[in-house]
N, C-alpha and C positions, 0 to 999 in steps of 0.2 A: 504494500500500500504506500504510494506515494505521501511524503508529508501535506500535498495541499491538500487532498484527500481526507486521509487521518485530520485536519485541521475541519474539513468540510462537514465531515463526520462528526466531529465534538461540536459545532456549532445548531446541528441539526438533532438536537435530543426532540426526544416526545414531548416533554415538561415545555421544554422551548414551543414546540410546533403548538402546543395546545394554549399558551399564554400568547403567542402572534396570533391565533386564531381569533379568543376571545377579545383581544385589543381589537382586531377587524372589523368582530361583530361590533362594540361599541362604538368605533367610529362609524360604521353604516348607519347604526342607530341613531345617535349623535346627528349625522348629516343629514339623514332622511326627513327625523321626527323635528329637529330643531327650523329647517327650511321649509319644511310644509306648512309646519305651524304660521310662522312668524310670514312668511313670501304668499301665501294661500288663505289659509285657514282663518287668521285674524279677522282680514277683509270681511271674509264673509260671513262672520261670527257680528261682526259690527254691522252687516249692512243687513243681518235677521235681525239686531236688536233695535236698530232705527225703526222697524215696524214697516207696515203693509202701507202699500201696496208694494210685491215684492216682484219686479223684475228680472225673474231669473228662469233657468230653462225646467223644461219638465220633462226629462227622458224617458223617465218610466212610470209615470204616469199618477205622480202621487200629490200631483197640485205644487205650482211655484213657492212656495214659503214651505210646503215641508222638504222639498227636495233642497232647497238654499237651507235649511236648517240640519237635514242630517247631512250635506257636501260640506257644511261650516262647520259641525261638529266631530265629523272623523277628521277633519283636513287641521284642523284645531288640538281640541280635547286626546281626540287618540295617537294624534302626533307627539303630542305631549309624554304623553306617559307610554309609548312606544320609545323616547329620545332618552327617559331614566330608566324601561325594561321592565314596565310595570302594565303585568297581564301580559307579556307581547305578542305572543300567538294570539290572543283575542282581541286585542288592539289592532294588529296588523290587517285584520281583517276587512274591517269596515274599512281603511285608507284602500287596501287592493281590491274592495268590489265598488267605491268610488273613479279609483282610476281606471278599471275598466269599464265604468260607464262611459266613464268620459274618453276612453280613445275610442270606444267599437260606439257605438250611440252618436253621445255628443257629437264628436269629430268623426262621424262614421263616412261622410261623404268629402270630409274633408283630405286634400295631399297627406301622403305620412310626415311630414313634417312637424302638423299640426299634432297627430297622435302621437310621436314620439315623444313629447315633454310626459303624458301623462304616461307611457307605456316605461317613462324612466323612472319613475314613483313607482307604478305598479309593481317592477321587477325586484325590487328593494325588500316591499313589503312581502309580495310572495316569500323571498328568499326570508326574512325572520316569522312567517310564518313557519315556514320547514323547517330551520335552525333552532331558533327559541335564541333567547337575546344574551347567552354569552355569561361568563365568572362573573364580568363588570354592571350586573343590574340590579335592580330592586328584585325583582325574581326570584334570582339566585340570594341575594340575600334572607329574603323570607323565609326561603325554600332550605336553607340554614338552620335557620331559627326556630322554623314547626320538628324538626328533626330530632328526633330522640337525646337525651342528651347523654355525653359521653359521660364517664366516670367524672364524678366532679372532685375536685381538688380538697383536704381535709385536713 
């Protein structure tokens, strides 16, 4: 074995690979849940609470104020605690069947260009759907804490 090798080698432990991992997931998290919120979700979290008359669209058929009230509050609230890891698989949810309204629906006649912004949320949230949000979350901390406890110290 070559020395770079042998060096490549000690640099690529499992302990390692599984803390790069979970840093990943975090920053996905992080990126996803904090950008949606704050670039989306806000908007139109404030422009449901301005009150009606509510100009917004109606893809599936649930009348303009509720569908601008549940797109403002996954794009929002579930961004949120999708971005600390809190719930994420059931968080993630509601963002990835928004954004697939919004590229197949909404933008369904539109160039792909148009669906690619939401098909880049989309893919985010899928992916922490299957994952689950990583060592760095509320989650994972909970998911600690309900945990039997060890031998405690005496």
């Amino acid at each position: 074995m070559t020395p770079l090798t042998r060096r490549i080698n000690e640099l690529l432990t499992p302990e390692r690979a599984a803390l790069g991992a979970d840093l990943g997931l975090l920053l996905l998290r992080l990126g996803i849940g904090l950008l949606m919120a704050f670039s989306h979700g806000l908007g139109k979290v404030q422009k449901f609470l301005a009150g009606p008359p509510y100009q917004w669209a109606d893809p599936i058929g649930l009348g303009p104020g509720l569908s601008l009230f549940l797109a403002g509050g996954a794009e929002f609230f579930c961004a949120l605690a999708l971005a600390v890891g809190f719930l994420t698989r059931l968080t993630a949810l509601p963002l990835a069947f928004t954004m697939a309204v919004a590229a197949l629906i909404v933008h369904a006649e539109d160039p792909f260009a148009k669906k690619e912004f939401a098909l880049l949320y989309f893919i985010p949230a899928l992916t922490l759907m299957l994952s689950g949000p990583g060592r760095f979350s509320v989650d994972a901390w909970l998911c600690k804490r309900r945990s039997p406890q060890r031998e405690t110290d005496t």
